[in-house]
KEKE-3310 file (N, C-alpha, C; in steps of 0.2 Angstrom, whole numbers, plus 5000, padded with zeros to 4 digits):
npx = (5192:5209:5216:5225:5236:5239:5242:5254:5263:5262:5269:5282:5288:5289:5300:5310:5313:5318:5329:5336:5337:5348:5358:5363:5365:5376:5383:5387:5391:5404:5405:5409:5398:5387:5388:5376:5364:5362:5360:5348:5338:5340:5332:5320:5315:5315:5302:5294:5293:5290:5276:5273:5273:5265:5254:5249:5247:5238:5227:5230:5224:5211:5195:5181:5167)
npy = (4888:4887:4872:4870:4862:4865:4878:4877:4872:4882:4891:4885:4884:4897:4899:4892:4897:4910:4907:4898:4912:4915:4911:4910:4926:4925:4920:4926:4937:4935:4931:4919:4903:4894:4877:4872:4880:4876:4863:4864:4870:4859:4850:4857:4857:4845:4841:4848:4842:4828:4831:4835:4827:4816:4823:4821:4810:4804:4813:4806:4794:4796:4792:4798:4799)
npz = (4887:4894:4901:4917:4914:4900:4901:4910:4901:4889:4898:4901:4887:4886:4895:4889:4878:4882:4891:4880:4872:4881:4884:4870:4869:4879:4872:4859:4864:4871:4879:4896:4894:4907:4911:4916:4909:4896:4899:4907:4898:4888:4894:4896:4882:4879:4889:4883:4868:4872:4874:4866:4853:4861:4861:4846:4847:4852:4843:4835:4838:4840:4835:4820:4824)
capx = (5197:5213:5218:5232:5242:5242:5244:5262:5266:5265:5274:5287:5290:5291:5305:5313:5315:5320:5334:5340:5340:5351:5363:5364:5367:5382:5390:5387:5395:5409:5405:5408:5391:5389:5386:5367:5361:5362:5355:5339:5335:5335:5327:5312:5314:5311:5297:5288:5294:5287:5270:5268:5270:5259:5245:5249:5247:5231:5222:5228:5219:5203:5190:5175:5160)
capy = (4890:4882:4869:4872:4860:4869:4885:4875:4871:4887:4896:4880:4884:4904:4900:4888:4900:4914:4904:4901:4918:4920:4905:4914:4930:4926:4915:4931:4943:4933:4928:4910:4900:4889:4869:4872:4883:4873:4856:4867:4871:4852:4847:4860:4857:4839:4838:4850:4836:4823:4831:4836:4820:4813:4826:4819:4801:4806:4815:4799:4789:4798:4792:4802:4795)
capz = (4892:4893:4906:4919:4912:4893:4904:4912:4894:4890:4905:4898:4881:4885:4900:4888:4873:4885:4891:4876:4869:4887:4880:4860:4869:4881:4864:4856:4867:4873:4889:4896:4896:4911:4909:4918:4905:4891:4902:4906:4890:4883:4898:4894:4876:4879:4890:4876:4863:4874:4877:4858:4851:4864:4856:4839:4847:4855:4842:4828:4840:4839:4828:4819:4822)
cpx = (5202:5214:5226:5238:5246:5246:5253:5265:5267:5272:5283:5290:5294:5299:5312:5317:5320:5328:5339:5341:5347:5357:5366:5367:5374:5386:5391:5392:5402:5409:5405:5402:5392:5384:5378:5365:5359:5356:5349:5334:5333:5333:5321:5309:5311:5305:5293:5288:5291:5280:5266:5266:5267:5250:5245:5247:5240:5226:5221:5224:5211:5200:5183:5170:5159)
cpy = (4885:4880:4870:4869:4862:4877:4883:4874:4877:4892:4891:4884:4891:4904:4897:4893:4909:4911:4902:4908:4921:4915:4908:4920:4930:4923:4922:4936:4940:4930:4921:4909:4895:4883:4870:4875:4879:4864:4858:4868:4866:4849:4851:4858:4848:4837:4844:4846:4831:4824:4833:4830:4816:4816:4822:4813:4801:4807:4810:4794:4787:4795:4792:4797:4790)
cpz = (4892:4900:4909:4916:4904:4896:4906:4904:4892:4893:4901:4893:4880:4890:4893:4881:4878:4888:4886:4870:4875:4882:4873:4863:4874:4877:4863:4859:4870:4878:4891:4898:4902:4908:4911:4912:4899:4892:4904:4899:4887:4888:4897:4886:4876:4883:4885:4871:4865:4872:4866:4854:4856:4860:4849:4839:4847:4850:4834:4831:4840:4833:4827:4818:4827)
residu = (UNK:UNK:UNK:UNK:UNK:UNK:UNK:UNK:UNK:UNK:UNK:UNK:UNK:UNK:UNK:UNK:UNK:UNK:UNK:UNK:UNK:UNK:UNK:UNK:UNK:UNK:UNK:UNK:UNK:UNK:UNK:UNK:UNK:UNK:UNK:UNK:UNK:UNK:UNK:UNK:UNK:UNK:UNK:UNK:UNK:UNK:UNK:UNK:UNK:UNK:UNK:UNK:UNK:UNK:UNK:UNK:UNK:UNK:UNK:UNK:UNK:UNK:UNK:UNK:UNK)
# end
Protein backbone atom coordinates (compact mmCIF):
# COMPACT_ATOMS: atom_id res chain seq x y z
CA UNK A 1 0.00 0.00 0.00
CA UNK A 2 1.30 3.35 -0.78
CA UNK A 3 1.91 6.08 1.77
CA UNK A 4 0.30 9.37 1.75
CA UNK A 5 3.05 11.16 0.98
CA UNK A 6 3.81 8.86 -2.46
CA UNK A 7 -0.02 9.35 -2.99
CA UNK A 8 0.84 13.64 -2.65
CA UNK A 9 3.70 12.89 -5.10
CA UNK A 10 1.47 11.46 -7.21
CA UNK A 11 -1.57 14.04 -7.12
CA UNK A 12 1.94 16.38 -7.66
CA UNK A 13 3.35 15.13 -10.84
CA UNK A 14 -0.37 14.51 -12.48
CA UNK A 15 -1.29 18.62 -11.44
CA UNK A 16 2.20 19.43 -12.71
CA UNK A 17 1.92 17.68 -16.12
CA UNK A 18 -1.69 18.94 -16.43
CA UNK A 19 -0.54 22.52 -16.10
CA UNK A 20 1.83 22.19 -18.52
CA UNK A 21 -0.20 20.58 -21.16
CA UNK A 22 -2.52 23.96 -20.10
CA UNK A 23 0.86 26.16 -20.80
CA UNK A 24 1.85 24.20 -24.50
CA UNK A 25 -1.81 24.48 -25.22
CA UNK A 26 -2.40 28.33 -24.86
CA UNK A 27 1.40 28.85 -26.85
CA UNK A 28 -0.21 26.66 -29.17
CA UNK A 29 -3.40 28.47 -29.85
CA UNK A 30 -2.33 31.88 -29.54
CA UNK A 31 -3.30 32.87 -26.41
CA UNK A 32 -1.29 35.10 -23.89
CA UNK A 33 0.28 32.65 -21.06
CA UNK A 34 0.31 34.40 -17.71
CA UNK A 35 3.61 34.74 -15.63
CA UNK A 36 1.99 32.23 -12.69
CA UNK A 37 1.63 29.39 -14.91
CA UNK A 38 4.82 28.86 -15.83
CA UNK A 39 6.29 29.47 -11.94
CA UNK A 40 3.75 26.58 -10.83
CA UNK A 41 4.89 24.29 -12.97
CA UNK A 42 8.88 24.63 -12.03
CA UNK A 43 7.94 24.86 -8.58
CA UNK A 44 6.12 21.31 -8.91
CA UNK A 45 8.69 20.07 -11.21
CA UNK A 46 11.08 20.83 -8.63
CA UNK A 47 9.84 19.47 -5.58
CA UNK A 48 9.37 16.11 -7.63
CA UNK A 49 13.30 16.70 -8.60
CA UNK A 50 14.00 17.13 -5.01
CA UNK A 51 12.16 14.12 -3.67
CA UNK A 52 13.55 11.88 -6.56
CA UNK A 53 16.97 12.38 -6.00
CA UNK A 54 16.47 12.05 -2.53
CA UNK A 55 15.12 8.27 -3.45
CA UNK A 56 18.33 7.82 -5.29
CA UNK A 57 20.35 9.13 -2.24
CA UNK A 58 18.26 6.85 0.13
CA UNK A 59 18.31 3.68 -1.74
CA UNK A 60 22.50 4.26 -2.47
CA UNK A 61 22.71 4.39 1.21
CA UNK A 62 21.23 1.01 1.72
CA UNK A 63 23.28 -1.74 2.29
CA UNK A 64 22.50 -5.65 1.65
CA UNK A 65 23.03 -7.62 4.25
Amino acid sequence: MKSTFDLMRLWAMLTGLALAVWYFGELWLGAKATETLPMLIAAIGGFELFHYAQDILIKRGRTNG
